[in-house]
C-alpha positions as CSV (number, residue, x, y, z in Angstrom):
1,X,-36.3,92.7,-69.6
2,X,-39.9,91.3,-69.7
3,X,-39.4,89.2,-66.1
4,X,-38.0,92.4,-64.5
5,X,-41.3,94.5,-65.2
6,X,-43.4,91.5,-64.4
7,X,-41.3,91.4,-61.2
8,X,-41.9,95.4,-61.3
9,X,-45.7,95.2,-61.5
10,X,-46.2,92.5,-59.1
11,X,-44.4,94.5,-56.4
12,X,-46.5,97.5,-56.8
13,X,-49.8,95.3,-56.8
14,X,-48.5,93.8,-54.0
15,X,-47.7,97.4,-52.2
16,X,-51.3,98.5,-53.1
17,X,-53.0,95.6,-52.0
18,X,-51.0,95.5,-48.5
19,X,-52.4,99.8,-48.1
20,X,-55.8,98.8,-49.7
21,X,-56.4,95.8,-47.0
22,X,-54.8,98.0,-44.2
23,X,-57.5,101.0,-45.6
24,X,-60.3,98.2,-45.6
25,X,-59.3,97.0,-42.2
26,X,-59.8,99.9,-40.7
27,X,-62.4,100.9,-41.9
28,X,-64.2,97.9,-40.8
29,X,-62.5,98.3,-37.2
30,X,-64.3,101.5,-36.8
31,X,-67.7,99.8,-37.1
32,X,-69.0,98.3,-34.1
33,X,-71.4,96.0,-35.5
34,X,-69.0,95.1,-38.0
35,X,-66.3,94.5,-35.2
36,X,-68.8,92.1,-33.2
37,X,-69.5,89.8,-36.2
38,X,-65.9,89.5,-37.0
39,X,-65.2,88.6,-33.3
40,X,-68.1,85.9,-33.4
41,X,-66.9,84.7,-36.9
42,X,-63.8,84.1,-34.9
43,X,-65.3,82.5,-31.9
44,X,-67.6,79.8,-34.5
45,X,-64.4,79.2,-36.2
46,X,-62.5,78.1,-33.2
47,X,-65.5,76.5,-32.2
48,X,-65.4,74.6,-35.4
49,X,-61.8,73.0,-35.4
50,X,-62.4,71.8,-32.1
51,X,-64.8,69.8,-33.2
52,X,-63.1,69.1,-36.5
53,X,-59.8,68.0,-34.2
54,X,-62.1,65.8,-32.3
55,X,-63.8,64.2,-35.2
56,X,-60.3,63.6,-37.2
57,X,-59.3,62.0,-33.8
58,X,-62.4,59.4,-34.0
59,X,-61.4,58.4,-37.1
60,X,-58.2,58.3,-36.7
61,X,-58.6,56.0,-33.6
62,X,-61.3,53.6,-35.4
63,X,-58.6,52.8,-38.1
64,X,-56.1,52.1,-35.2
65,X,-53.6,55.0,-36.2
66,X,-52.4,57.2,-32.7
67,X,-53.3,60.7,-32.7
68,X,-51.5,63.8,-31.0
69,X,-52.4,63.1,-27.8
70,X,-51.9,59.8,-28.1
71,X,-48.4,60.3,-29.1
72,X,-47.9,62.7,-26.2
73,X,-49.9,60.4,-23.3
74,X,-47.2,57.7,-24.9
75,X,-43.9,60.0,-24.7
76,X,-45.1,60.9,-21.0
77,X,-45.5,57.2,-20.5
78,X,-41.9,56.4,-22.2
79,X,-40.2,59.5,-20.2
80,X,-41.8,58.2,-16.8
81,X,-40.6,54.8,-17.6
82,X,-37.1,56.2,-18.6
83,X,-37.0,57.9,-15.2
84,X,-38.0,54.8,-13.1
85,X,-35.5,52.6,-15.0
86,X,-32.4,55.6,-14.2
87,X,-33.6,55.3,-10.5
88,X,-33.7,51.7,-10.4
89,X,-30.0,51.3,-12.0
90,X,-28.5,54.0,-9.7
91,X,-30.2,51.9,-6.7
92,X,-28.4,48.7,-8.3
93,X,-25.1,50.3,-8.3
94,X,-25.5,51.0,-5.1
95,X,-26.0,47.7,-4.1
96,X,-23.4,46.5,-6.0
97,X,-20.7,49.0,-4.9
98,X,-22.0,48.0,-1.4
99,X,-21.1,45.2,-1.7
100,X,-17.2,45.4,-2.8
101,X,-16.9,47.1,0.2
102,X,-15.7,45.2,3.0
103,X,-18.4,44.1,5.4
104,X,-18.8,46.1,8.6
105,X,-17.8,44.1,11.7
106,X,-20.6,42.6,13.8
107,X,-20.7,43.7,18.0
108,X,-21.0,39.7,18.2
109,X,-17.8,37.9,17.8
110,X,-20.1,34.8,16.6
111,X,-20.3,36.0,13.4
112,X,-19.5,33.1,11.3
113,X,-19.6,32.3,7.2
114,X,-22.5,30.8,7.3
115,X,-24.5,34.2,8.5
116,X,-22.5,36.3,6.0
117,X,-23.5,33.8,3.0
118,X,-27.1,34.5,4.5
119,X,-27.4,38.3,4.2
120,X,-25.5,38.1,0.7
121,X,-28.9,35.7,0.0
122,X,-31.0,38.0,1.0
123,X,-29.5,41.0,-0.8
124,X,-29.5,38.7,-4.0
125,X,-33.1,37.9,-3.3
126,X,-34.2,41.2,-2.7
127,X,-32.9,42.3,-6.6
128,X,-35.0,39.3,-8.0
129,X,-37.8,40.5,-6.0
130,X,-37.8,44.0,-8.1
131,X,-41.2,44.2,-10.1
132,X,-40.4,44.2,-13.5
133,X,-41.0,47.1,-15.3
134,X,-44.0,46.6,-17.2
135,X,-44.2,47.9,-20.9
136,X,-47.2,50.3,-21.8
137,X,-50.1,49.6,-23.1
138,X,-50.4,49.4,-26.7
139,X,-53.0,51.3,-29.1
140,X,-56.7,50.7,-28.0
141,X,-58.5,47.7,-30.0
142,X,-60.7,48.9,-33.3
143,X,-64.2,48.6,-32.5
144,X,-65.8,46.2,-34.8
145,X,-69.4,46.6,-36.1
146,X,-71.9,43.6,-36.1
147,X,-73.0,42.9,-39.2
148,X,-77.6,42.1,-39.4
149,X,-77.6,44.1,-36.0
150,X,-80.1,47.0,-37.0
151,X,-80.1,50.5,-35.0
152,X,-83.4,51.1,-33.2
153,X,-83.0,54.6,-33.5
């Protein structure tokens, strides 16, 4: 009994607060000089955690732990990376299936084994001579202070 009036009274605060802040609201809307410092207020406030975002991200970065964007300029990385390395696979199989494929038949009848074994060489070569996909660079080094160095500023 005793929870379902609390429940009861809380409602009906709640239901006068939520007309009381619309009334307030209003009212304050209808003044212009009122309106202006809100919309300032606003603008310092944004102002504020941008420079609050930026300062967290210092920090953040001298104690060697990635931010947002850091996590994002990596995923871009990783998903460039991921792209390269589908490309570079489908080009393999390509080559590979290329060669189960009989060999086209030269114009010159002097074709001989030793010319074949030569361009399978070269094909074998060229798939060594891929660059290596090089991993991405890992989280920038902590700057370290020097300790007896004094500021001249």
């Amino acid at each position: 009994m005793a929870r379902r009036d609390a429940e009861n009274i809380i409602s009906k605060l709640r239901q006068m607060s939520e007309e009381g802040l619309g009334s307030v609201m209003g009212e304050l809307m209808t003044n212009e000089r009122m309106r202006k410092g809100l919309g300032r207020a606003g603008e310092r406030l944004l102002a504020n955690k941008h420079v609050f975002d930026r300062n967290v991200e210092t920090v953040l970065d001298f104690v060697n732990i990635p931010s947002k964007r850091d996590i994002r300029e990596l995923k871009s990385r990783l998903d460039t990376l991921s792209s390269q390395l589908v490309n570079l696979s489908m080009k393999i199989d390509r080559m590979l299936a290329a060669d189960e494929m009989p060999a086209p038949r030269h114009a010159r009848s002097g074709s001989t084994q030793i010319e074949s074994d030569q361009i399978e060489s070269d094909k074998v070569e060229a798939v060594r001579r891929v660059r290596p996909v090089r991993p991405a660079p890992g989280p920038r080094p902590v700057p370290r202070r020097r300790r007896g160095r004094t500021n001249p500023d």
